[in-house]
C-alpha positions as CSV (number, residue, x, y, z in Angstrom):
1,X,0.0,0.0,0.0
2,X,1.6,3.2,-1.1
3,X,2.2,5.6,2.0
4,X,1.7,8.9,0.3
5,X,-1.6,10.2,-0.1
6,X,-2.4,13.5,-1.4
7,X,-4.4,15.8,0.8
8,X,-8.3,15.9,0.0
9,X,-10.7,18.7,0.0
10,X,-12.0,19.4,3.4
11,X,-15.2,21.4,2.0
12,X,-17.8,19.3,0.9
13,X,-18.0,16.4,3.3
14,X,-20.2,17.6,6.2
15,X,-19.5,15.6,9.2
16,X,-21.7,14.1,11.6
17,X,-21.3,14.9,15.4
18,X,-17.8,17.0,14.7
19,X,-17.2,20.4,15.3
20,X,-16.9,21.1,11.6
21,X,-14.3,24.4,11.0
22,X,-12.9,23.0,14.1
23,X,-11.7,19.8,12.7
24,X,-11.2,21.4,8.9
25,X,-8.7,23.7,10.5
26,X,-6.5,20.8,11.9
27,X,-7.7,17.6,10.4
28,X,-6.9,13.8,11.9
29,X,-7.4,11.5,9.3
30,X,-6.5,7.3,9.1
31,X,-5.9,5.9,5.8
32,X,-5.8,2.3,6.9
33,X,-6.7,0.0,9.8
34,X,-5.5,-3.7,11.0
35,X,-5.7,-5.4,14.1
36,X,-5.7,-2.9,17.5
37,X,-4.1,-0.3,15.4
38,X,-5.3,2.7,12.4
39,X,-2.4,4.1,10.5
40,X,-3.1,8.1,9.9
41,X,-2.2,9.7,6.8
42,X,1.4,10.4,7.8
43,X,1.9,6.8,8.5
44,X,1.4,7.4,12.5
45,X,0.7,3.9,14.6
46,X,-2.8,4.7,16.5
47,X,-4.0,2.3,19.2
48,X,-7.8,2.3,19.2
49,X,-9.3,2.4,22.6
50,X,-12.8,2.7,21.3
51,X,-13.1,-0.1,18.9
52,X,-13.9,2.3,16.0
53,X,-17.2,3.3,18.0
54,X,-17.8,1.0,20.0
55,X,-18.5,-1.5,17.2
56,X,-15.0,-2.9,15.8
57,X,-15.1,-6.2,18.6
58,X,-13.2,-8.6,16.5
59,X,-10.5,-5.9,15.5
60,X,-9.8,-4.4,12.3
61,X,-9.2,-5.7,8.7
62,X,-10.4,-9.1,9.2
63,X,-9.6,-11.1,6.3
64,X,-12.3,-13.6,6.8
65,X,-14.6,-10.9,6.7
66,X,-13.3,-9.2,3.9
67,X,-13.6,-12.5,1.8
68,X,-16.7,-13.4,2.7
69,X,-18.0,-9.5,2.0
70,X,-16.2,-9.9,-2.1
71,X,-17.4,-13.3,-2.7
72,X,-20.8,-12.2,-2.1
73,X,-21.1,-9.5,-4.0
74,X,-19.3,-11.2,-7.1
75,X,-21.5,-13.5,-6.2
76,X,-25.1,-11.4,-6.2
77,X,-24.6,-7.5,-5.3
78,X,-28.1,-6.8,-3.9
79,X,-31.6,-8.7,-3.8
80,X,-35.0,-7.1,-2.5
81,X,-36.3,-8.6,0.8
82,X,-39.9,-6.8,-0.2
83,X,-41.6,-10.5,-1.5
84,X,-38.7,-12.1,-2.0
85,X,-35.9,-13.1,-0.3
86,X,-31.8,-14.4,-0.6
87,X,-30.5,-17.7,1.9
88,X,-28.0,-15.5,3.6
89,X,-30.6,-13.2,4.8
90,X,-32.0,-16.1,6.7
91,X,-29.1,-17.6,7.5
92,X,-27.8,-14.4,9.2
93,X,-31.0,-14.0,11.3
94,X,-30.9,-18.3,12.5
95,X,-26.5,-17.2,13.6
96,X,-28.3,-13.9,15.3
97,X,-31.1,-15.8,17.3
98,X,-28.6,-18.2,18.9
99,X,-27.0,-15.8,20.7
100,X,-29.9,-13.8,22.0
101,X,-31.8,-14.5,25.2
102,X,-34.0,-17.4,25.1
103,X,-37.3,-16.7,23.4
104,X,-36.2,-13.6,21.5
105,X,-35.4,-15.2,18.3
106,X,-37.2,-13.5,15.5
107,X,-35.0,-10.9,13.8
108,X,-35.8,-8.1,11.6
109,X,-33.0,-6.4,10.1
110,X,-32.1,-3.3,9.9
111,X,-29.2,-0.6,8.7
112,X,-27.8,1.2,11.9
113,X,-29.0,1.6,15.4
114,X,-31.0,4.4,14.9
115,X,-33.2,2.5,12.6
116,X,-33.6,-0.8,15.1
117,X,-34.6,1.7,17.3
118,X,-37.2,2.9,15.4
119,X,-38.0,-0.5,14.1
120,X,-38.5,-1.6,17.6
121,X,-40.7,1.3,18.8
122,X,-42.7,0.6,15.7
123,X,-42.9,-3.3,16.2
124,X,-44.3,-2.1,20.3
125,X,-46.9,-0.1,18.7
126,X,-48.1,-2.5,16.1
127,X,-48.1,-5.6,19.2
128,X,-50.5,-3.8,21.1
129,X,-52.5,-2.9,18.5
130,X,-53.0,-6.1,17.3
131,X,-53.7,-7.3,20.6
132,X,-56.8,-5.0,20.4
133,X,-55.0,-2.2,23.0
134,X,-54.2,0.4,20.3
135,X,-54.2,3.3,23.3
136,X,-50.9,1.6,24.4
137,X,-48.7,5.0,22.3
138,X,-46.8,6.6,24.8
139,X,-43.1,5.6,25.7
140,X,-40.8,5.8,28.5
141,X,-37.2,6.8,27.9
142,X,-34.5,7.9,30.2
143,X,-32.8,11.0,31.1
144,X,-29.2,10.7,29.3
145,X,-30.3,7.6,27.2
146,X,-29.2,7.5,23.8
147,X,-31.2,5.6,21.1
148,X,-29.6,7.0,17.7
149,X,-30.6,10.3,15.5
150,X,-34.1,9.2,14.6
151,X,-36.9,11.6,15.7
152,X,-38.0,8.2,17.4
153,X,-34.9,7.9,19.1
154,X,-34.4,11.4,20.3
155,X,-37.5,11.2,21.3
156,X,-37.2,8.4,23.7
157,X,-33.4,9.8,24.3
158,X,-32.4,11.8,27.1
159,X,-29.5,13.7,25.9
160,X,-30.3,17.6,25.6
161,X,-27.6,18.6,22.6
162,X,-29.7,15.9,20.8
163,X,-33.1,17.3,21.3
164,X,-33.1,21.0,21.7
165,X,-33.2,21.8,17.9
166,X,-35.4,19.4,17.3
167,X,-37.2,19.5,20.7
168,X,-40.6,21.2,18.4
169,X,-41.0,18.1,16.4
170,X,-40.5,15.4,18.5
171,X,-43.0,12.4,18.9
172,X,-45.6,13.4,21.6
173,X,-46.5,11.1,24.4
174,X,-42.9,10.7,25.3
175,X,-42.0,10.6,29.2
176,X,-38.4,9.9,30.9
177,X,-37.3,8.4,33.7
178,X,-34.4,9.9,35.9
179,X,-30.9,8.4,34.9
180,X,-28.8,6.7,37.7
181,X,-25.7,8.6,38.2
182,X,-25.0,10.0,41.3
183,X,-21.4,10.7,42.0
184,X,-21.8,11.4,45.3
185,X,-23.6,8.3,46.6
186,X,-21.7,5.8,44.3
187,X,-18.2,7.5,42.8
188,X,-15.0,5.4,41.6
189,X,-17.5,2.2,42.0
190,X,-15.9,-1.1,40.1
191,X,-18.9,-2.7,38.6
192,X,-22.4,-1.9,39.3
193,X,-23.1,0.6,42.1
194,X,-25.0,-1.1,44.9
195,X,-26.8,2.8,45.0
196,X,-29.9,2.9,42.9
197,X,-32.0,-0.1,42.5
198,X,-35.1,2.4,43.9
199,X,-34.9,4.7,41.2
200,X,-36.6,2.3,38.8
201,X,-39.4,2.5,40.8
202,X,-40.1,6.1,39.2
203,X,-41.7,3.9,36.6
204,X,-44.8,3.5,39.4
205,X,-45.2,7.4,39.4
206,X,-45.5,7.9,35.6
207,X,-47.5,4.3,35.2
208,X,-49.9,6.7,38.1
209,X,-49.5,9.6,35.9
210,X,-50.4,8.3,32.7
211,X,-52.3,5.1,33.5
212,X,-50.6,1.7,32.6
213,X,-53.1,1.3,29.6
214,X,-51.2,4.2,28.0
215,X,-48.0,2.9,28.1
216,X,-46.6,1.0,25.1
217,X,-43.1,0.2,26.3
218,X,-39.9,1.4,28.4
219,X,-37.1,1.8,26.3
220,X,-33.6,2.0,28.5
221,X,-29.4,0.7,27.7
222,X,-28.7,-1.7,30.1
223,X,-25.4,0.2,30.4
224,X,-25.5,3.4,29.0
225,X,-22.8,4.4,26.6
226,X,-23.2,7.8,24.8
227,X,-23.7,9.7,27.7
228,X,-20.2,8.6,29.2
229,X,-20.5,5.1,30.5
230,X,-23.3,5.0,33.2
231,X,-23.5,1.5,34.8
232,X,-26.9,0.2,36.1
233,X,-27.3,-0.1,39.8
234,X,-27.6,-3.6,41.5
235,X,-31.3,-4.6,40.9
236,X,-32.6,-1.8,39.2
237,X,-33.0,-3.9,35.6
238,X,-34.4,-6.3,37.7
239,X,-37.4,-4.4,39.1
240,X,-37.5,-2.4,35.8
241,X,-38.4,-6.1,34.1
242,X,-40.7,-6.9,37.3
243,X,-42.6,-3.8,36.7
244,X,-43.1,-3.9,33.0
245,X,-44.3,-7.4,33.6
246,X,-46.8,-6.2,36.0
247,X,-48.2,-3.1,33.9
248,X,-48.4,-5.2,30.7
249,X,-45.6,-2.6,29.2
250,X,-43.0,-4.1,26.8
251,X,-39.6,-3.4,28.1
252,X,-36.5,-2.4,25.5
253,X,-33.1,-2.9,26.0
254,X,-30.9,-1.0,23.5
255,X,-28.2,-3.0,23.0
256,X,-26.4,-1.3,19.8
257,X,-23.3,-0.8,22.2
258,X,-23.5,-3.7,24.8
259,X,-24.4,-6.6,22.1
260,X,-21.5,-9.0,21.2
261,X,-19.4,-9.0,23.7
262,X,-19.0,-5.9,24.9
263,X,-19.5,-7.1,28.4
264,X,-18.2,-10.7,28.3
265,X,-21.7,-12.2,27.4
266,X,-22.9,-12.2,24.3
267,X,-25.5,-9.3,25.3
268,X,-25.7,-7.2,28.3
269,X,-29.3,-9.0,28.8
270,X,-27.7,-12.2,29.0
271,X,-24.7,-10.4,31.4
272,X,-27.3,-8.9,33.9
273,X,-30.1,-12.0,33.5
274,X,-33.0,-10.1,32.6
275,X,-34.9,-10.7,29.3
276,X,-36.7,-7.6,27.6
277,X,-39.3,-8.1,25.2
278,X,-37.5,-6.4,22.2
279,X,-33.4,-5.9,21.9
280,X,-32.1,-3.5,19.0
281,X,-28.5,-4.1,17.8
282,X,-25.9,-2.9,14.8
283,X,-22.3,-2.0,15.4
284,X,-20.7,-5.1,16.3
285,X,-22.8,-8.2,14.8
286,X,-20.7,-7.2,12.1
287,X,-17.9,-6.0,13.0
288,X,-19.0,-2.5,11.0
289,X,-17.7,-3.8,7.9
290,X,-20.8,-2.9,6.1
291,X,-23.9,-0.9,7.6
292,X,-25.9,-3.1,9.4
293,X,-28.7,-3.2,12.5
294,X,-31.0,-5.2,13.9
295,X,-34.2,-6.1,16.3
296,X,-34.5,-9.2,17.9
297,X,-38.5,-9.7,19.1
298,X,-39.9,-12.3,21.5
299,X,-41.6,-14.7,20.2
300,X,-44.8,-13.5,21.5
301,X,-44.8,-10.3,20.1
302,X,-44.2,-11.3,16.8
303,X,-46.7,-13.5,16.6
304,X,-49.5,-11.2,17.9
305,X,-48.2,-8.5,14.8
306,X,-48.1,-11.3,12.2
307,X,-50.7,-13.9,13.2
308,X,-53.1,-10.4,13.3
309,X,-53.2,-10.0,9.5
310,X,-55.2,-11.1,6.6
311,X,-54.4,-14.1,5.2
312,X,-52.0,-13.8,2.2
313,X,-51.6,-9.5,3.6
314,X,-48.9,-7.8,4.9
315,X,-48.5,-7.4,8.6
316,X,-46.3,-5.1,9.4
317,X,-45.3,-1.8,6.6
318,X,-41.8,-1.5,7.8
319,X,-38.8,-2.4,6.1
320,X,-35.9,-0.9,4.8
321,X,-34.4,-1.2,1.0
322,X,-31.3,-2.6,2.2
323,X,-32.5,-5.0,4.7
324,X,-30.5,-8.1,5.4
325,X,-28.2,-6.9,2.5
326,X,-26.4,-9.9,1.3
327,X,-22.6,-8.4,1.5
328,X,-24.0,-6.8,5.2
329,X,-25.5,-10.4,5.7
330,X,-22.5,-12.3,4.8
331,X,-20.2,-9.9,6.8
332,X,-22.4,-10.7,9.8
333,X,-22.0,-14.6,9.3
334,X,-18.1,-14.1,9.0
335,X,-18.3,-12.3,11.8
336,X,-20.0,-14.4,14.1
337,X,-17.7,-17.5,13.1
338,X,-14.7,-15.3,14.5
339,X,-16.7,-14.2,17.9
340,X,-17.2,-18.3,18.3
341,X,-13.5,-19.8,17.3
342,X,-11.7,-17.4,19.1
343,X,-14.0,-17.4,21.7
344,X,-14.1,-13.6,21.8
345,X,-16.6,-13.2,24.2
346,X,-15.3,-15.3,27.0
347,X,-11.7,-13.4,26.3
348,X,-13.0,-9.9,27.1
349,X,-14.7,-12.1,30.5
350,X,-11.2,-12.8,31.2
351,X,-9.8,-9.0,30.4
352,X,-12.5,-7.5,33.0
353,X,-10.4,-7.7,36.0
354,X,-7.3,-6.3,34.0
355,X,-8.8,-3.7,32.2
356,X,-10.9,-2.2,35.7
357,X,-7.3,-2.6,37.4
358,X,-5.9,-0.6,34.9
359,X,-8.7,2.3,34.6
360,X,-8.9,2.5,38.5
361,X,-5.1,3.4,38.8
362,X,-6.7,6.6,37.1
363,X,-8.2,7.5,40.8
364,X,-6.1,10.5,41.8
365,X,-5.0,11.5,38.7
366,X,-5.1,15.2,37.5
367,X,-8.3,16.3,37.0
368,X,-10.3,12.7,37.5
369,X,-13.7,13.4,39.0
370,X,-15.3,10.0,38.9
371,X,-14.5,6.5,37.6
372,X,-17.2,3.7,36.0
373,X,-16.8,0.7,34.0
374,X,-18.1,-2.5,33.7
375,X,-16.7,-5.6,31.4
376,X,-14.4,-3.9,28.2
377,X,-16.0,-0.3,28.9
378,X,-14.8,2.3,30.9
379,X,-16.0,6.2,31.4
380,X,-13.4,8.6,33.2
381,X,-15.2,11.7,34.1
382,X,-13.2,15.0,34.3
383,X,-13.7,18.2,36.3
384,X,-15.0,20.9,34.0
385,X,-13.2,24.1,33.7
386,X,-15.6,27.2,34.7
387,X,-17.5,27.9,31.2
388,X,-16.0,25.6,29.0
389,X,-17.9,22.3,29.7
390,X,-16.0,19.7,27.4
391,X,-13.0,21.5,26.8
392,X,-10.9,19.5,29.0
393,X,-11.3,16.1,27.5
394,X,-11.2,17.8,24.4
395,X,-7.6,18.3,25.2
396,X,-7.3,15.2,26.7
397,X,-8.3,13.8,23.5
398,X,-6.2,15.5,21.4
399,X,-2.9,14.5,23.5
400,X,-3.6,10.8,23.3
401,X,-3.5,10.8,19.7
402,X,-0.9,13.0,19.5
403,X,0.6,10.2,21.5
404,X,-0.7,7.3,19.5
405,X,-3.9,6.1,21.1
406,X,-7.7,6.9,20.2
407,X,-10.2,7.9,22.8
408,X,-13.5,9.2,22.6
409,X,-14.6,11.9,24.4
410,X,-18.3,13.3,25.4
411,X,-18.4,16.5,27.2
412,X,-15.7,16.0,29.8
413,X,-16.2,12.3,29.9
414,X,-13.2,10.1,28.1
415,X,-14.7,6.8,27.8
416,X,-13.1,3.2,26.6
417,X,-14.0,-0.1,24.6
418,X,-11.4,-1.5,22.9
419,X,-11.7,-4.3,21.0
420,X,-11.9,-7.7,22.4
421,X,-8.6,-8.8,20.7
422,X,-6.5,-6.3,22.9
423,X,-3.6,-7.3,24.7
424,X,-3.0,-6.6,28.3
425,X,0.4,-4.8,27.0
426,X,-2.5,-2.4,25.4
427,X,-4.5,-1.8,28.6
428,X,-1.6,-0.4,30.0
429,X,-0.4,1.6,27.1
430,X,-4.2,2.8,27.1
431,X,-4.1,3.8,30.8
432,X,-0.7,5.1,31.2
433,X,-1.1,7.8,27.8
434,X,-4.3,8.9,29.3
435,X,-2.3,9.5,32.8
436,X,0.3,11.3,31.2
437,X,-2.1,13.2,29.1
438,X,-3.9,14.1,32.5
439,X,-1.0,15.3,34.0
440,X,-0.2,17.8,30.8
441,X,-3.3,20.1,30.0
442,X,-4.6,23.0,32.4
């Protein structure tokens, strides 16, 4: 691969979630990717901490992957899943179902995890009105909860920079309930707080507010990403499950970041032993080598929405054009054949220990404010300076890869998941560039 690459014009790509001039005034751009590390344009070595985001599990430039992705389309480029169908679409969704909780086999495929969020708030709507309770519209999000860039998913999200301009348009009968950080009750915790179980209990008060025959679902991450890593109290998915059981409200776990092994289980449902009725996925299942989502339904809520239609009608209008695209499909497959032979899931099971070790020796660091994590994901939150919220990390950021390792940042959060092929010699390197960056900005 030739090492010289001319420099392309900034102007015309608009890019997502960056502050544009910002970037296009000094730009950080990879021209290629294997294993743990991205090469940058002036052939720099870049350890990723963040897995891409929060997607690249089985590490980069997979060959297997890369195979099975050009055999397919020399093979057949595209085929329509609207009436007809291709064996790899089928194929994917049987290798999907295995690993999701018991019950929750039947798969509808999506594009990204915005659009399995949508799909699934969709699927919640349609299951109650075929079961006759077509009043069952509103949702319940969370404050902080991030569920992708739909105006579904901002909807049901929590995150202010996400809603405000859109805040006129959103869907209505939306409620939230409070998110489950609190610093001061349950800072530098390893693992799940023992602090907070009661605070799913809010979901009494809006049930009394609303009424229960209102309620369609509750839609909540079993760990929370986006926002900066926020792990779920001792019991609190547990009486969130116990309540939408008792109110007849589907519950949602948005799994786009926690799926495939994030957590050393092959989802966090599995990891924490609570089933929802619905689970959206993307990133991982295929190792974001081509664009794909997905939503895994319980069995019984599939077959209230299809067993509802006319005979020889369609049941559900939802779909996407590239649904269960075969290259996406095939990627997918690939992927899930490397997850099982190198048993990547049970590796980042054995990492936890190492990788908490290693993001706790951040405790007393410059700057450090709090400290969460739980399996291969990590959130360092930072003291803010006065008026520059963000700033901080920013910097933080900025000296990592100046120093050959990728973080993410959000707001003055620096948060972790690398791979599931990293080596311990990697934690450290993660850890100790983050330390040393720490120690070096104001």
């Amino acid at each position: 691969m030739s090492t010289t690459h001319s420099s392309p014009d900034l102007s015309n790509f608009w890019m997502p979630f960056t502050a544009n001039r910002q970037f296009k005034a000094s730009p950080r751009l990879f021209k290629a990717a294997k294993g743990m590390y991205y090469t940058t344009v002036d052939d720099r070595a870049v350890l990723d901490a963040t897995a891409g985001l929060w997607c690249v599990n089985a590490g980069h430039g997979r060959a297997e992957i890369t195979r099975a992705v050009a055999e397919q389309l020399d093979t057949m480029d595209y085929a329509p899943t609207f009436q007809m169908g291709h064996p790899l679409a089928f194929e994917a969704a049987t290798r999907v179902a295995e690993l999701m909780p018991a019950g929750l086999d039947r798969i509808f495929f999506t594009n990204s995890g915005s659009e399995s969020v949508d799909t699934a708030l969709k699927i919640a709507l349609a299951y109650h009105r075929a079961r006759g309770e077509g009043q069952r519209t509103r949702f319940i999000g969370r404050e902080r909860g991030y569920h992708g860039v739909g105006f579904g998913g901002i909807s049901v999200g929590g995150i202010l920079a996400n809603r405000k301009t859109f805040s006129g348009n959103l869907m209505p009968h939306v409620d939230h309930l409070s998110h489950t950080l609190n610093i001061a009750e349950a800072g530098f915790t390893r693992g799940q707080p023992t602090w907070g179980a009661h605070l799913a209990d809010e979901l009494e008060r809006l049930v009394a507010l609303h009424d229960a025959s209102t309620i369609a679902a509750v839609i909540v991450e079993p760990l929370a990403g986006s926002t900066g890593v926020l792990v779920p109290p001792k019991g609190y998915l547990e009486r969130l499950r116990e309540l939408c059981t008792k109110h007849g409200i589907l519950l949602i776990f948005d799994e786009v970041i926690t799926g495939f092994g994030r957590l050393g289980a092959p989802t966090a449902s599995a990891y924490f032993g609570v089933t929802p009725d619905i689970l959206t996925m993307a990133k991982a299942i295929n190792n974001a080598a081509v664009p794909m989502g997905a939503v895994a339904a319980s069995r019984a809520v599939h077959d209230a929405v299809v067993n509802a239609g006319a005979a020889n009608a369609i049941e559900f209008f939802h779909g996407y054009t590239y649904t269960a695209h075969p290259a996406a499909a095939a990627a997918a497959i690939a992927t899930l054949d490397i997850y099982k032979r190198d048993q990547l899931f049970e590796r980042a099971k054995e990492l936890t220990g190492v990788f908490e070790d290693a993001v706790h020796e951040l405790r007393g660091a410059a700057h450090v404010k709090d400290i969460r994590n739980l399996g291969l994901v990590a959130g360092v939150e930072l003291e803010s300076r006065p008026g520059a919220v963000g700033a901080r990390a920013y910097d933080v950021f900025l000296k990592c890869f100046e120093a050959g390792v990728l973080v993410r940042y959000t707001g003055d959060i620096l948060a972790f998941s690398p791979p599931l092929i990293v080596e311990e010699k990697q934690i450290d390197q993660i850890f100790s560039t983050v330390r040393d960056a720490l120690g070096s900005v104001a």
